[in-house]
N, C-alpha and C positions, 0 to 999 in steps of 0.2 A: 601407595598406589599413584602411578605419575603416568597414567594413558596419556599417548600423544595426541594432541588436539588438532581436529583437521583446520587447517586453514583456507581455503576457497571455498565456496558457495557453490554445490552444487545442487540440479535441476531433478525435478521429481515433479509429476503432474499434480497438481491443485486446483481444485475448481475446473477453468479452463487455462489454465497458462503454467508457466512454468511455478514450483514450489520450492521456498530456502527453509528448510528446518534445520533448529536450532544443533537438532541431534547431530545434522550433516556437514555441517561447516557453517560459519557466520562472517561478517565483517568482524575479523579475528585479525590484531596486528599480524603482519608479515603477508597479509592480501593486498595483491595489485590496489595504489590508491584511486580513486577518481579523478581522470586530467578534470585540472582548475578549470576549464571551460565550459565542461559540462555540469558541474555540479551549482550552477545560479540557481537555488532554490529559496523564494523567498517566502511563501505561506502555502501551508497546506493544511486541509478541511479534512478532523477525523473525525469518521461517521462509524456510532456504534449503537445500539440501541442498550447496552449496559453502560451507565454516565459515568460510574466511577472510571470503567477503561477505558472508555474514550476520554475523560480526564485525566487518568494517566498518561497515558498515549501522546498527549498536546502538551503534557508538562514534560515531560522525556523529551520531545524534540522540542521544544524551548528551552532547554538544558543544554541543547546543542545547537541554539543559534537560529532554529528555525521557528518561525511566526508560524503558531498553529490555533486555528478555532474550532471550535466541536459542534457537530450537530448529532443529535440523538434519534434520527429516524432518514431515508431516502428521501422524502418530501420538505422535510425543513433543509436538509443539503443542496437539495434544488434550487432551492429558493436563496441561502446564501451563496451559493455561485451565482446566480442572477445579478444580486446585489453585489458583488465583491471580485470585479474582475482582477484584483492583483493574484487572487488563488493561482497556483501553479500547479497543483498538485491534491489528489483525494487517497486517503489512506483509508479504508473501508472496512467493515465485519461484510463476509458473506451473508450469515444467515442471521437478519433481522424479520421481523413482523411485518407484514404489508411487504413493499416493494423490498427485494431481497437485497445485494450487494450487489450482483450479477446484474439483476436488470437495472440498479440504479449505474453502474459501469456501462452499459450499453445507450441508458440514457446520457451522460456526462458527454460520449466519444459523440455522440448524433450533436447536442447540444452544447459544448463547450467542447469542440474537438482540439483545443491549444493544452488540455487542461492534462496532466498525465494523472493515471490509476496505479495503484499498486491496491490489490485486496488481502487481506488476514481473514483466516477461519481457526477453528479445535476442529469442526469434523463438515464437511460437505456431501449431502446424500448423492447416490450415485446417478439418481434419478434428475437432481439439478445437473449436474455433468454434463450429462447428456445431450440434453437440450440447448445447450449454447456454445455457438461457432466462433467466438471470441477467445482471443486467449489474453489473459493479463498476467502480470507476475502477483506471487502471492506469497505470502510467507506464514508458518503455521504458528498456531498458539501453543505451549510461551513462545515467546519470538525473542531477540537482542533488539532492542532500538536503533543500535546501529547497522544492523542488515538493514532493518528498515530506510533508514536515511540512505544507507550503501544505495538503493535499489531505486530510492526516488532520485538521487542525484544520475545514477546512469539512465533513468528515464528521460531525464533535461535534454531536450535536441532529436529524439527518436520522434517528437509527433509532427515535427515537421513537415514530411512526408506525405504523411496517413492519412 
């Protein structure tokens, strides 16, 4: 069995923003690379409330060169952006305990507006959807790493603006 595998990344709703699943294409060789301009990614904060994955998560993208540290709740991630302006970047679970992904993404854009978001969920209620006018990119669980990385490097230079 030799199914062709898609190679672009494309967009399907997540949370509030666009969604890469794994099933639909990935940062898969033969996809457009990142101009070298945009991709200055130098530490990114992955916030999960399960440690082993957001240990995973920080050791996969240290595997590829990116400075990543973990926080295990929306509030201790607050708190190391506080502390740690070289962050570029938050890699997030939607649905933790207390402050969700969502509202900690909406706090991050008020509070560290330089910083970019990218969120990962398995499933987001519809009910959370709903209520948030934001949109971030997201990618589902399992995910590739490197969609991940794909997705925070094309966010390098997009928050300029915003």
């Amino acid at each position: 069995m030799n199914a062709a595998m898609p190679t672009s990344i494309q967009r399907r709703q997540c949370a509030s923003g666009p969604r890469f699943g794994m099933d639909e294409g990935s940062a898969m060789p033969g996809d457009s690379p990142v101009p070298e301009a945009a991709s200055m990614l130098r530490k990114v904060l992955v916030i999960d409330d399960e440690p082993d994955l957001a240990d995973l998560a920080a050791a996969l993208l240290g595997g590829h060169g990116v400075d990543a540290r973990v926080a295990n709740s929306a509030l201790e991630a607050l708190a190391i952006l506080d502390a740690d302006p070289e962050i570029d970047a938050v890699f997030s679970d939607v649905m933790m305990p207390g402050m969700n992904g969502l509202q900690l993404a909406e706090a991050v854009r008020r509070l560290f507006p330089a910083v970019d978001i990218v969120l990962t969920t398995g499933f987001t209620p519809p009910s959370l959807m709903e209520t948030r006018g934001q949109h971030y990119p997201c990618v589902t669980k399992p995910y590739r790493i490197e969609t991940v990385i794909a997705l925070l490097k094309s966010r390098r230079g997009h928050r300029a603006d915003s």
